[in-house]
N, C-alpha and C positions, 0 to 999 in steps of 0.2 A: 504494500500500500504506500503511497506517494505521500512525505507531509508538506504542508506550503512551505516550512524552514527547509528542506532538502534543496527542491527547486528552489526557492529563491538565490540560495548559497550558490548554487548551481550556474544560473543565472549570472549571479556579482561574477563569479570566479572568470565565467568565458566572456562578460562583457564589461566587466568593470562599471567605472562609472556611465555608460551610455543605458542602463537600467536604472531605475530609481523611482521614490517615492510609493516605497515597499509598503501594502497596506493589505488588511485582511479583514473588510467590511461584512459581516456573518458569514465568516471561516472562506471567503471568496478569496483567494490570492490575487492580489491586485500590482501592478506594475507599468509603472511610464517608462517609454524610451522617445527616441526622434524618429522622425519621419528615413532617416539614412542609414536605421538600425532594426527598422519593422522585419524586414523582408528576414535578414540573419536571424534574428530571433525567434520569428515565426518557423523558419527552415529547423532551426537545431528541436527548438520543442518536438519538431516533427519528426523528424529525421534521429531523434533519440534513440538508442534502442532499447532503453528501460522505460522511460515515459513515455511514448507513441501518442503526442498530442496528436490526432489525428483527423478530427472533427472539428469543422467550424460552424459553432453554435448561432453565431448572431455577427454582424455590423453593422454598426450605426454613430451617426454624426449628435451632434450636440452644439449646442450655440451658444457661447458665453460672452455675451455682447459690452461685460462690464470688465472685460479680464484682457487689458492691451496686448498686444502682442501675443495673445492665447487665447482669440478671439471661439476659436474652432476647435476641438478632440473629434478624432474619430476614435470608436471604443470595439474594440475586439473578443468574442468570450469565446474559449477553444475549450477540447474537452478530450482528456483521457476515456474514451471507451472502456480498456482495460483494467484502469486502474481507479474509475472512475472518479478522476480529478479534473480541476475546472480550474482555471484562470482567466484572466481579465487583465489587456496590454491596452491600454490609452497614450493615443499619440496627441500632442497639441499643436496647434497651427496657427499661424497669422492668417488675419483676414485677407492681410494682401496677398498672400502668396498662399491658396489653397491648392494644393498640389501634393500628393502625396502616391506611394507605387502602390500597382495593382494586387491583390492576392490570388487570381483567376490563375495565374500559373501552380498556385497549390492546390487551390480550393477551389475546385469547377464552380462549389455553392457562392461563391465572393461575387460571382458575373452577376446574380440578380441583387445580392446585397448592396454593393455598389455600385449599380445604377439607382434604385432608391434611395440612396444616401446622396449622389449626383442630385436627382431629382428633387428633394425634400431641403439639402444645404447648402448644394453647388462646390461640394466638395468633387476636385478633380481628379480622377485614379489615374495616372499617368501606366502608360500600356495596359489599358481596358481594350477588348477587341470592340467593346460596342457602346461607349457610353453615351445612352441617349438616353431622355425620360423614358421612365418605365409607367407610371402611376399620371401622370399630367399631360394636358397636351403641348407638345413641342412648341406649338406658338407661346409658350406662358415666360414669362420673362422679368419673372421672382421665383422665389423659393420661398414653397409658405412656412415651412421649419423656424425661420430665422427669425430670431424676437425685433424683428424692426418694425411690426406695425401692432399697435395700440387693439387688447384683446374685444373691445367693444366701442362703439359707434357712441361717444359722449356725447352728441347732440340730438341723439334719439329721443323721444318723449312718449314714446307706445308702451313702456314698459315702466309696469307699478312694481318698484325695487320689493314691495312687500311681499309681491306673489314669486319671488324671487329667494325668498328666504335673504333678504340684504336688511 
C-alpha cells in the first residue's frame, strides 16, 4: 500500500524543488509544480513500476482573479488503480501567458478534458491535436468559467430578495 509521505519523499528526491506546496487536504496528496515540470512528473508517477499512476481521474481549470500573477491553476487528480492511491498536481498560471503542455500523449482521456477546460477558461494545451470548444458554440468569445462578470443583473427589479431566501 502507497503512503502520501512515500510518494511525496519520492517526488522531492527526483525533482527537488520544482515540486512543492506539499498538502494533504482529507488524506488527498496534494502537490504544485510548473507548467515545464507537468509532463516529467506526470510521466515518472506513471511510468513507476511500484506506483503505476495510471488513470487520469479528472482536469480542470480554476480562476483566481485576485491572485496576480496566479491568475489560473489547472488541477490534475490521477489514481493508482493498484494500489488505490490518489493524488492531486496543481499547476499555476498567469493570465497573460495561459499556455501550458498537453496530456493526450499519456492520457487518450486528457483530449476531452482539455478541450473543456479550453472551452470553460481558455486555458491553452499547447500540442492538443484538436482544441476547439467542446460544450459552447465556436462563435462564443468569452469563457463563462472566469469570474469576470458580476453573478447577477443589479439593476433587475423582478425579483423579491425574500422569495429568495436573501
Amino acid at each position: 500500500m502507497l503512503s502520501n509521505q512515500e510518494v511525496a519523499e519520492e517526488l522531492l528526491g527526483k525533482f527537488g524543488d520544482q515540486v512543492f506546496d506539499f498538502e494533504e487536504p482529507y488524506g488527498l496528496l496534494t502537490v504544485s509544480t510548473t507548467r515545464e515540470e507537468i509532463i516529467p512528473v506526470i510521466s515518472f508517477l506513471q511510468e513507476h513500476k511500484h506506483y503505476q499512476v495510471i488513470f487520469l481521474t479528472d482536469l480542470t481549470g480554476i480562476h483566481y482573479p485576485d491572485v496576480p500573477g496566479k491568475e489560473f491553476m489547472v488541477v490534475y487528480h490521477l489514481h493508482s488503480l493498484v494500489h488505490n492511491f490518489r493524488i492531486r498536481i496543481k499547476v499555476s498560471l498567469s493570465g497573460a501567458d495561459l499556455h501550458i503542455p498537453t496530456l493526450t500523449p499519456l492520457f487518450a482521456a486528457a483530449n476531452w478534458m482539455e478541450r473543456e477546460t479550453y472551452d470553460f477558461f481558455g486555458i491553452i494545451f499547447d500540442g492538443h491535436p484538436n482544441l476547439i470548444r467542446i460544450l459552447n458554440i465556436e462563435e462564443m468569445d468569452y469563457f463563462p468559467m472566469r469570474k469576470e462578470h458580476a453573478l447577477e443583473d443589479a439593476t433587475r427589479n423582478d425579483k423579491t430578495d425574500a422569495l429568495f431566501g436573501r
